[in-house]
C-alpha positions in Angstrom: 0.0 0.0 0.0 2.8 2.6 1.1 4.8 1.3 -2.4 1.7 1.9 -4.4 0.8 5.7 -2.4 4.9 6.7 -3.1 4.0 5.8 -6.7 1.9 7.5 -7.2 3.0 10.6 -5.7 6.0 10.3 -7.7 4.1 10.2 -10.5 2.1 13.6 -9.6 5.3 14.9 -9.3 6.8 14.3 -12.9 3.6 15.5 -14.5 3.6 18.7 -12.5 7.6 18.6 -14.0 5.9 18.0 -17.4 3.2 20.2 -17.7 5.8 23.3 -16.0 8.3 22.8 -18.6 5.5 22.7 -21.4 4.6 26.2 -20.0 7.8 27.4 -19.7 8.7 26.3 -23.7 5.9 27.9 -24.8 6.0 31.5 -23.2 9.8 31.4 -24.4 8.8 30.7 -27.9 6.2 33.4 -27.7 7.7 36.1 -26.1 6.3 39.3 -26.9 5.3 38.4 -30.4 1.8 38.2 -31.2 2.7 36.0 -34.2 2.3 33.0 -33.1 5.9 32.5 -32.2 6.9 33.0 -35.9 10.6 34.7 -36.2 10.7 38.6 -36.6 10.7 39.4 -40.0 13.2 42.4 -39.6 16.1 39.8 -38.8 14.9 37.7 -42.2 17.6 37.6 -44.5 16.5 39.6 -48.0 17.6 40.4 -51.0 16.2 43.1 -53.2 17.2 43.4 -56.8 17.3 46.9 -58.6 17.7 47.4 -62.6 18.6 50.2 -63.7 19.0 52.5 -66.8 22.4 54.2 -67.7 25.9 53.7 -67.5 28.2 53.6 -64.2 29.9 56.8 -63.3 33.0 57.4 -65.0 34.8 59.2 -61.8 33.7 58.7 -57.9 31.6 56.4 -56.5 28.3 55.8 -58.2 25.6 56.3 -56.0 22.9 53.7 -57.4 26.0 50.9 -58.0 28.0 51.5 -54.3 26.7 53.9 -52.1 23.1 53.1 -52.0 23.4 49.3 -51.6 25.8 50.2 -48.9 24.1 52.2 -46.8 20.4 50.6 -47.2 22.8 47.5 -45.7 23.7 49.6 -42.6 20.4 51.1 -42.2 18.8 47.4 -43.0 21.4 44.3 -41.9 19.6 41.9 -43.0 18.6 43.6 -46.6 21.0 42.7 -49.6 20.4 45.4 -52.4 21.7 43.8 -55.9 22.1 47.1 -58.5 22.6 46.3 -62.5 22.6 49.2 -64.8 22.0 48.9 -68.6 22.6 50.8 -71.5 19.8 52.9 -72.4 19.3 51.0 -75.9 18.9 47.6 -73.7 17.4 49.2 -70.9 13.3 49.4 -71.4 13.7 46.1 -74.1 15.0 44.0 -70.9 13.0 45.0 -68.1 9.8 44.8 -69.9 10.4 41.3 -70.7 11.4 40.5 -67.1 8.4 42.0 -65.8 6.3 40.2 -68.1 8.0 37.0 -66.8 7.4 37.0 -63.5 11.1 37.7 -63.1 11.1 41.1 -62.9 13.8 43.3 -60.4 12.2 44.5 -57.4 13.0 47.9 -57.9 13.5 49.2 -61.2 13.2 52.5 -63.3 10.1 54.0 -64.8 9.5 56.9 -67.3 7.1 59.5 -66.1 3.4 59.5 -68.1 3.6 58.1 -71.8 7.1 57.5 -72.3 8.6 54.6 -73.0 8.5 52.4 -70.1 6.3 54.9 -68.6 3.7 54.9 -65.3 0.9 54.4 -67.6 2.3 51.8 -69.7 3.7 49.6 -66.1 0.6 50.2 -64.6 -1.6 49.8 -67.1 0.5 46.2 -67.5 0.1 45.6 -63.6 4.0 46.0 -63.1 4.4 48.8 -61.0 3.2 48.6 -57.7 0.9 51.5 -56.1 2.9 53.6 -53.7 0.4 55.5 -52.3 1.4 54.9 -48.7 5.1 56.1 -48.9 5.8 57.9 -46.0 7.2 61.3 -47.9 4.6 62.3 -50.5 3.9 65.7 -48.8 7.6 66.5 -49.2 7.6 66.2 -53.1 6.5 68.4 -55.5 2.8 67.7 -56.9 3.8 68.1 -60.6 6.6 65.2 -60.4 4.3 63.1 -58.3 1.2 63.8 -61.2 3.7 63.0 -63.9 4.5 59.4 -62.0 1.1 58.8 -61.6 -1.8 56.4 -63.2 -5.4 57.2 -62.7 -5.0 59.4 -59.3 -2.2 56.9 -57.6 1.5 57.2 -57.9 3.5 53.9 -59.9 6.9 55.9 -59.4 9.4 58.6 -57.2 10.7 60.8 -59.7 14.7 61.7 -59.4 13.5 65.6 -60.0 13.1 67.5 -63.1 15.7 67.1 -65.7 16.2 70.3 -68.5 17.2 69.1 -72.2 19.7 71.6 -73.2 23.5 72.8 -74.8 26.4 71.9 -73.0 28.7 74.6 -74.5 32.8 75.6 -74.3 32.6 79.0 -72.9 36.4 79.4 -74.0 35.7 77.9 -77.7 32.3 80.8 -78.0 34.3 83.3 -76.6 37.0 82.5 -79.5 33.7 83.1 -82.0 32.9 86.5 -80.6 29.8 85.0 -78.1 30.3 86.3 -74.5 26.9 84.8 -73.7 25.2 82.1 -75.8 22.6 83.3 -78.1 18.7 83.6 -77.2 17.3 82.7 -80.6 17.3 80.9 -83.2 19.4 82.8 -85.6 21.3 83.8 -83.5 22.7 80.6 -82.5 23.0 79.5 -86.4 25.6 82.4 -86.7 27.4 81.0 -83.8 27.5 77.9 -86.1 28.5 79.1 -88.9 31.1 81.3 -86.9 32.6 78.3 -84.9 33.0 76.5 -88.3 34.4 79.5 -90.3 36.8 78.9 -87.2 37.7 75.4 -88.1 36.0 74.0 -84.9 33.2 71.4 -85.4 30.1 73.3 -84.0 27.9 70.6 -82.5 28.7 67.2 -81.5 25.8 64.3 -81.4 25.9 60.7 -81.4 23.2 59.2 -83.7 23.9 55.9 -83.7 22.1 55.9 -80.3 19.1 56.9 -81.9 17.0 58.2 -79.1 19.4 61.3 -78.7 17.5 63.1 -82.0 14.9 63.9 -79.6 17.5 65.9 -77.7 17.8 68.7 -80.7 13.9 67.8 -81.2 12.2 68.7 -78.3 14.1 71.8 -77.4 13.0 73.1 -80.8 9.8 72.2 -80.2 9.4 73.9 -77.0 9.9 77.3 -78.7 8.0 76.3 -82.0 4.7 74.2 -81.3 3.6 75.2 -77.6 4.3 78.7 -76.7 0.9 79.8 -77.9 -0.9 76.5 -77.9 0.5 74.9 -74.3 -2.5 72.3 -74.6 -1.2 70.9 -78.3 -1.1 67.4 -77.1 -4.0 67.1 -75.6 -6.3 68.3 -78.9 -3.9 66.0 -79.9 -5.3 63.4 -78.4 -8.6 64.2 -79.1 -8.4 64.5 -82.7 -8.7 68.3 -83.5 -4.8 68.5 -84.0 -2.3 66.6 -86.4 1.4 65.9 -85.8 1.6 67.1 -89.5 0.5 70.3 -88.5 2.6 73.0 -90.0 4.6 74.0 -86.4 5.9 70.2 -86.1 6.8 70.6 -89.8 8.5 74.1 -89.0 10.0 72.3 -85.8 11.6 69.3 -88.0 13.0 71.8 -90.5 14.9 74.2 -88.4 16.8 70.7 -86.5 17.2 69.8 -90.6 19.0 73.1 -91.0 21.8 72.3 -88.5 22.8 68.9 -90.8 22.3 70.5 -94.2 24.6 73.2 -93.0 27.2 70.1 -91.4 27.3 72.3 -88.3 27.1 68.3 -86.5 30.0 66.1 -86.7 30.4 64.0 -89.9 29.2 61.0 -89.8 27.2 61.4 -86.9 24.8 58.5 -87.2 28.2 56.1 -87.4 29.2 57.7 -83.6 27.6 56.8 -80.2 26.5 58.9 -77.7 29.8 58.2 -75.4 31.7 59.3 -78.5 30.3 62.4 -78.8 30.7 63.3 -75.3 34.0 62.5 -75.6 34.5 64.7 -78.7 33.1 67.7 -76.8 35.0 66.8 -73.3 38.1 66.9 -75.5 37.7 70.4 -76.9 36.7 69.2 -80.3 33.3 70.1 -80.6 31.8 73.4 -79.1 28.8 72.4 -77.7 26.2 69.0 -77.7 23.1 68.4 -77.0 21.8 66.5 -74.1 20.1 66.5 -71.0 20.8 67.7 -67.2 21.4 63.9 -66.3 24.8 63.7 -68.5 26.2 66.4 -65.6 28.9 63.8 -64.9 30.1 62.9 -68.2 29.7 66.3 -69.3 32.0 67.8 -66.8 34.6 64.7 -66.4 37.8 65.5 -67.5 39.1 64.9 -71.1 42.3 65.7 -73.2 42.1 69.7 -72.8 40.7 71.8 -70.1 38.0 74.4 -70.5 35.3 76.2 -68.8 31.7 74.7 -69.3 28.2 76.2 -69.8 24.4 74.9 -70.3 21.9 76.7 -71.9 18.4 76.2 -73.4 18.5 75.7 -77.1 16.7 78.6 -78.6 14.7 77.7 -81.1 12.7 81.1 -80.7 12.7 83.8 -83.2 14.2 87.1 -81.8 12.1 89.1 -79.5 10.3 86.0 -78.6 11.2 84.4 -74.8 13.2 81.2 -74.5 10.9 78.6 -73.4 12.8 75.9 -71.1 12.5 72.6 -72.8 11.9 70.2 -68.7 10.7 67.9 -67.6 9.6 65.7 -64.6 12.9 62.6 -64.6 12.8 59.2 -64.5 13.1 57.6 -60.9 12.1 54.4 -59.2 9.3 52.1 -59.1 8.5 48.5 -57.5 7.1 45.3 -59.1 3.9 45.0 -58.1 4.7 41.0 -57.7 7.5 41.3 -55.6 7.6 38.7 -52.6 9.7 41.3 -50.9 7.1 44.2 -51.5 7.2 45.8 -48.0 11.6 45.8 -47.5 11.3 47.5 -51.0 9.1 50.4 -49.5 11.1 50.6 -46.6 14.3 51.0 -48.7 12.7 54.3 -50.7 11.0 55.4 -47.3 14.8 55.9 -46.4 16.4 57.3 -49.6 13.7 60.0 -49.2 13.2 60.5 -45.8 14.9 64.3 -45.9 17.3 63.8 -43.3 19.2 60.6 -43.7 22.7 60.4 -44.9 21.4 58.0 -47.7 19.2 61.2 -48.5 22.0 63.6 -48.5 24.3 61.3 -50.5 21.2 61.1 -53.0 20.9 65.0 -53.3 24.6 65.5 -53.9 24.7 62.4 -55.9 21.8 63.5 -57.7 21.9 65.8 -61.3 18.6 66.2 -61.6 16.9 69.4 -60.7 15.3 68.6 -57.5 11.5 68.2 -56.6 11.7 67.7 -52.9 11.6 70.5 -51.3 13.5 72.9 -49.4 16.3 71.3 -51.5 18.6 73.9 -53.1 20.2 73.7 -56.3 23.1 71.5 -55.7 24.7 71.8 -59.3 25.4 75.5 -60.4 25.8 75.1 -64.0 22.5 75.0 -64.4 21.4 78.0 -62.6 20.6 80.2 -65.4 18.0 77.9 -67.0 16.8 77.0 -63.8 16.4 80.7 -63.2 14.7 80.8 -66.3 12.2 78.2 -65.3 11.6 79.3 -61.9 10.8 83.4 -62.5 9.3 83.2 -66.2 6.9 79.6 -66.3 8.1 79.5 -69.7 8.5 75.9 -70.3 7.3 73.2 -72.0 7.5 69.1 -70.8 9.6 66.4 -73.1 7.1 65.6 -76.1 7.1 62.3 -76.0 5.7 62.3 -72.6 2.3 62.8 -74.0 2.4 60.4 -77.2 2.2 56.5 -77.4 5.4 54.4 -77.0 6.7 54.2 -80.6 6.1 57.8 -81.8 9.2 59.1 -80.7 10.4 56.0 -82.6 9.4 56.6 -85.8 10.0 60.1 -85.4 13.8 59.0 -84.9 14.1 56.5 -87.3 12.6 59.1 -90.4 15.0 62.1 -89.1 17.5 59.8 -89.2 17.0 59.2 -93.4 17.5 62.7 -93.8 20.3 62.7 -91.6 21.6 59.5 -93.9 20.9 62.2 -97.0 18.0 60.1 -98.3 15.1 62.4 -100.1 12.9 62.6 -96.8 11.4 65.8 -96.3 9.8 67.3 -92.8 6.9 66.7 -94.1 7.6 63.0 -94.6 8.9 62.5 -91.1 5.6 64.7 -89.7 3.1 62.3 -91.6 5.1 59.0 -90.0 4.8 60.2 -87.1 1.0 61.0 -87.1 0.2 57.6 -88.7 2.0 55.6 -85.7 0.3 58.0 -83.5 -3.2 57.6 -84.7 -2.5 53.6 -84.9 -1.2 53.6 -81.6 -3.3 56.0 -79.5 -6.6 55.4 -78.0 -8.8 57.5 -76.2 
C-alpha cells in the first residue's frame, strides 16, 4: 500500500515537471510576439534586386551601383540590395520582358506619363506597384508626383526634373565673338556658322544611339509648337490637331537646318552617344546636346581643359522668350509582384526621408533638378535655365511624354534618313509620325 501511495506521488510529481516545462517552452517561444511565435521578419535575411538604366559613373563612386546598396545594408542588416545598370538602348527592351515573366527586379526605373516604359504603360501592364502609402509624399512636389502617376495613384518617385539643353565651351564661343550664348534661333545658327568658319566642329551628337535626335527635337519644339498653344497634345489626343501640323513641320526643318549646313559632326549616325561626349569633353566640338542627367560625363575630365556652360536651345525667333525645354525625370518604381514588397518600400522610405545620410548622398549624388523641397540647387551650371524656369513659367514638358510608345520612334528613325541624305522631307517625317500616333493611340 505505502509502495503503491509513493508511486503515485512520484508520478504527480513528474507531471507537474511535465506540464511546468511545457509552459515554460511555450512562453519562451512566444515572447512578446503576437505571431504565433513565428521569427521577426526584420532579422529575415533579403535580397532586393534593382535594374537600372544608364551607365556607371565614370569618376567617384556611383551612388545607385556602391553607395546606395551600402548604406540601405547599414540602415537594413539583413537587406541585400543587388544594382545592374544597362545601357539605355537595352534598358526598357530587358525589363519589360522580365516584368512580363514574373522575373522582374524588385525595384526598377520607370518613365514619367507616356514615355517609354512609362507609369501608364507599367501600370496599365500591372508592373508597377501602387505607392500610395510612402511615408514622404507631402515632401515632393505635386507636378513630379502627377507625372509618375496612373489614374489618381502614384506607380513611381521621380529623381527631380531634368532640363534638355546645350552643354557649350565658354572658351571655344568666346573665340567666336559670343560672351553669352545666343537667345534665338538665328542667332545661334551664326554661332554655327562662326565656330565652323573657325575650323572648330560646332555641335557634336551621337546618332547611332538613336534616341538622342529627340534631344535637338524637343528643345526646338518647345519654342516652335507650344508657346501659344500649351495644350497641343492634348487636342492631340482628341483628334482636333495633327502631328503634321505645319509647327511640327516648322520644328523638324529648323533641327534639318543644322545637318544640311554640317554644323554636326560628320558622320554622326556612325558615332555613339559616349563618343560624342567625348569629342566635346576633349575640346573638339563646341557644344552638344543632351540633358541635365549627363552632368557627370559632361563635366569629367578629357584631353584639354575648359570652362563649361548649359543653356536652353533657342529655337525662338528674336524678340520672342526662350521657353525651357523640362521635364519631370525618371526615378524608381516596385514590381507589383514582388515577394519582398514591403523591405522595397522601406528602402525608398529611407532614400527620401529628408534627413538621412542616404538622403544627402542622393541630393549630392543626384543631377537632376530637385523636386523635394526645401532642397537647393546643388549643381550651379545650371542656374541660369533653372532661373529661367523658376521666374518666367516658360517651359514646355519632353514631347514624348504625351504620345504613345513608338512615336518618338518613328519620329527617330525618319529624321535619321534625312540625316543619312535620303530624299525625306519634314513633311515625310511629320506624316510618320502622325500615322503611328493615330494607330497607336486610344482614347
Amino acid at each position: 500500500m505505502k509502495k503503491r501511495k509513493r508511486l503515485w506521488f512520484l508520478t504527480l510529481v513528474l507531471l507537474m515537471m511535465f506540464l511546468s516545462a511545457c509552459s515554460s517552452s511555450s512562453q519562451e517561444g512566444s515572447g512578446t510576439d503576437t505571431n504565433n511565435g513565428s521569427t521577426d521578419e526584420s532579422e529575415k535575411p533579403i535580397t532586393l534586386t534593382m535594374m537600372l538604366s544608364g551607365n556607371k559613373a565614370s569618376e567617384g563612386e556611383d551612388f545607385e551601383l556602391e553607395t546606395l546598396p551600402r548604406l540601405v545594408k547599414e540602415k537594413f542588416p539583413n537587406i541585400n540590395l543587388e544594382v545592374q545598370k544597362l545601357p539605355d538602348d537595352q534598358y526598357n527592351t530587358s525589363v519589360r520582358t522580365k516584368l512580363a515573366a514574373g522575373q522582374g527586379p524588385d525595384i526598377f526605373w520607370i518613365f514619367p506619363k507616356n514615355a517609354a516604359g512609362g507609369v501608364i504603360d507599367f501600370a496599365k501592364a500591372g508592373f508597377a506597384a501602387d505607392l500610395s502609402d510612402l511615408k514622404f509624399w507631402d515632401n515632393i512636389s505635386q507636378g513630379a508626383k502627377e507625372d509618375m502617376s496612373y489614374e489618381g495613384k502614384p506607380y513611381g518617385v521621380a529623381e527631380g526634373l531634368d532640363f534638355l539643353g546645350v552643354y557649350y565651351n565658354k572658351e571655344l564661343l568666346q573665340q567666336a565673338g559670343y560672351s553669352e550664348f545666343p537667345k534665338d534661333w538665328p542667332s545661334f545658327l551664326d554661332l554655327c556658322q562662326k565656330l565652323q568658319a573657325a575650323g572648330v566642329t560646332p555641335i557634336a551628337m551621337g546618332d547611332k544611339d538613336p534616341w538622342m535626335i529627340q534631344f535637338g527635337m524637343y528643345p526646338i519644339a518647345a519654342n516652335v509648337v507650344y508657346p501659344n498653344e500649351l495644350d497641343f497634345d492634348v487636342k492631340l489626343q482628341n483628334g482636333e490637331k495633327s502631328l503634321t501640323d505645319p509647327k511640327w513641320v516648322q520644328t523638324i526643318s529648323k533641327y534639318k537646318e543644322l545637318y544640311d549646313n554640317n554644323y554636326v559632326v560628320k558622320n554622326s549616325l556612325g558615332i555613339g552617344s559616349a563618343q560624342s561626349a567625348q569629342l566635346f569633353i576633349d575640346g573638339k566640338a563646341a557644344m552638344t546636346f543632351t540633358g541635365t542627367w549627363d552632368y557627370a560625363s559632361m563635366t569629367s575630365k578629357g584631353a584639354t581643359e575648359f570652362t563649361r556652360g548649359f543653356a536652353s536651345l533657342p529655337g525662338n525667333e528674336p524678340e520672342q522668350p526662350v521657353f525651357v525645354s523640362a521635364a519631370t525625370s525618371a526615378g524608381y518604381a516596385l514590381n507589383a509582384k514582388s515577394a519582398n514588397l514591403d523591405a522595397a518600400k522601406e528602402v525608398l522610405n529611407y532614400l527620401f526621408d529628408g534627413e538621412s545620410d542616404l538622403f544627402k548622398a542622393f541630393v549630392e549624388a543626384n543631377s537632376s533638378i530637385s523636386v523635394y523641397k526645401d532642397v537647393k540647387l546643388e549643381n550651379q551650371l545650371f542656374k541660369e535655365v533653372n532661373d529661367n524656369y523658376q521666374q518666367t513659367g516658360n517651359s514646355v514638358y519632353f514631347s514624348n511624354q504625351m504620345w504613345p510608345a513608338g512615336v518618338s520612334d518613328v519620329m527617330q528613325a525618319k529624321f535619321a534618313e534625312i540625316i543619312a541624305g535620303q530624299k525625306t522631307t519634314p513633311e515625310d517625317v511629320a506624316n510618320a509620325m502622325e500615322t503611328k500616333f493615330r494607330e497607336l493611340w486610344k482614347n
